[in-house]
C-alpha positions in Angstrom: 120.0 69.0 59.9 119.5 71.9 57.2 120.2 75.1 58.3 117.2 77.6 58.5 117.8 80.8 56.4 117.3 84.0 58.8 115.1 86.4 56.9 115.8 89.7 56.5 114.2 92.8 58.3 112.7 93.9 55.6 110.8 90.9 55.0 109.9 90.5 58.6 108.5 94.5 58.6 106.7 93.2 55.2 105.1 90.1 56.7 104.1 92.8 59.9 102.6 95.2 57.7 100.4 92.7 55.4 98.8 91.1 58.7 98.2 94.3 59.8 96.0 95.3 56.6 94.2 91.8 56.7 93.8 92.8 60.7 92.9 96.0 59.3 90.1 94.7 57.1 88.2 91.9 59.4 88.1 94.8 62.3 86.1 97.0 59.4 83.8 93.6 58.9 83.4 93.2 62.3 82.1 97.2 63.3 79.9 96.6 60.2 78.5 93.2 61.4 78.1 95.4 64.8 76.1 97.9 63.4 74.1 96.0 61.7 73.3 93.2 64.4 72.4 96.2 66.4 70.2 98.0 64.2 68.3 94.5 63.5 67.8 94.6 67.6 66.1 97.9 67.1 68.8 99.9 69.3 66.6 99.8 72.2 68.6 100.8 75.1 65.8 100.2 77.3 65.6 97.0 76.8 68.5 95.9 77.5 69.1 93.9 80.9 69.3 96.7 83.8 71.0 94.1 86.6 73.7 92.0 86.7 70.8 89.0 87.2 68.9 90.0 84.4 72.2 89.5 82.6 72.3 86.1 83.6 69.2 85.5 82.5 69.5 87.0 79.8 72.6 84.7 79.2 70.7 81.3 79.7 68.0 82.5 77.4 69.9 83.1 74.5 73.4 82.9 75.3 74.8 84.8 72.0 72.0 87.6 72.3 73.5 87.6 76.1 77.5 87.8 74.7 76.5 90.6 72.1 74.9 92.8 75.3 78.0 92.0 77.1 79.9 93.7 74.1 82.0 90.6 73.3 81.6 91.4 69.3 83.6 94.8 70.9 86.1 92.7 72.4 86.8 90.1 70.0 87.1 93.6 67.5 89.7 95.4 69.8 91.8 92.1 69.7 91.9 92.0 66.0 92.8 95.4 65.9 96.3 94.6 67.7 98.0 93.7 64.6 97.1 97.0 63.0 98.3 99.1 65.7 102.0 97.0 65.3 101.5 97.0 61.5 101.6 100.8 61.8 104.5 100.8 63.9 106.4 99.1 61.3 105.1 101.4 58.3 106.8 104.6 60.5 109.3 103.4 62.2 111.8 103.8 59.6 110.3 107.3 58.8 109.3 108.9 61.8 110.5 106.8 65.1 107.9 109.8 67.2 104.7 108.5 65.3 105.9 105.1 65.2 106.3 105.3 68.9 102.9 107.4 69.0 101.3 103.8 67.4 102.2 101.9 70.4 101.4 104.0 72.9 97.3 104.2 71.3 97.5 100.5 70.9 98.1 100.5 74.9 95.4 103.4 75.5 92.9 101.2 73.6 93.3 98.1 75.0 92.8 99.7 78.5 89.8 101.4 77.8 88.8 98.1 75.5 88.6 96.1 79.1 87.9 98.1 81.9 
């Protein structure tokens, strides 16, 4: 059985960093598909469903119009945005362990305010 060569820190904080940027740029994609979905929908606020079974409704209607109201385009964006938050870690830690620490603790602030 070959042996697997470890790879270096370096390369591991590399790898981090580059998913991070391609994280980086489909969360950019996303907000802009957002903003633009929404503006299309006329950014009615009043016509959105009021009750939780005007939701449902809503849902069996048109089930993505139903997921977009729900903000799942928001959710699916906040989970892509992970990597970034670690990919940031990685860019400080060596520099400045405070900010690189500061990284992690918004990644944790955002994903509880992403899902309550």
């Amino acid at each position: 059985m070959p042996e697997v060569e470890p790879m270096n820190k370096e390369t591991q904080w590399k790898s981090v960093s580059f998913l991070g940027g391609i994280a980086a740029i489909l969360s950019l994609i996303a907000i802009v598909f957002d903003i633009v979905i929404g503006s299309s929908m006329g950014a009615n606020l009043s016509s959105l469903p009021q009750t939780a079974a005007d939701k449902f409704v809503q849902i069996q209607q048109n089930p993505w119009l139903g997921l977009y109201n729900l903000d799942l385009l928001n959710t699916v964006n906040s989970l892509i945005s992970i990597p970034v938050y670690f990919a940031l870690y990685a860019v400080h830690c060596k520099t400045n362990l405070p900010i690189g620490a500061l990284n992690i603790a918004a990644l944790s602030k955002t994903m509880n305010i992403s899902f309550i």
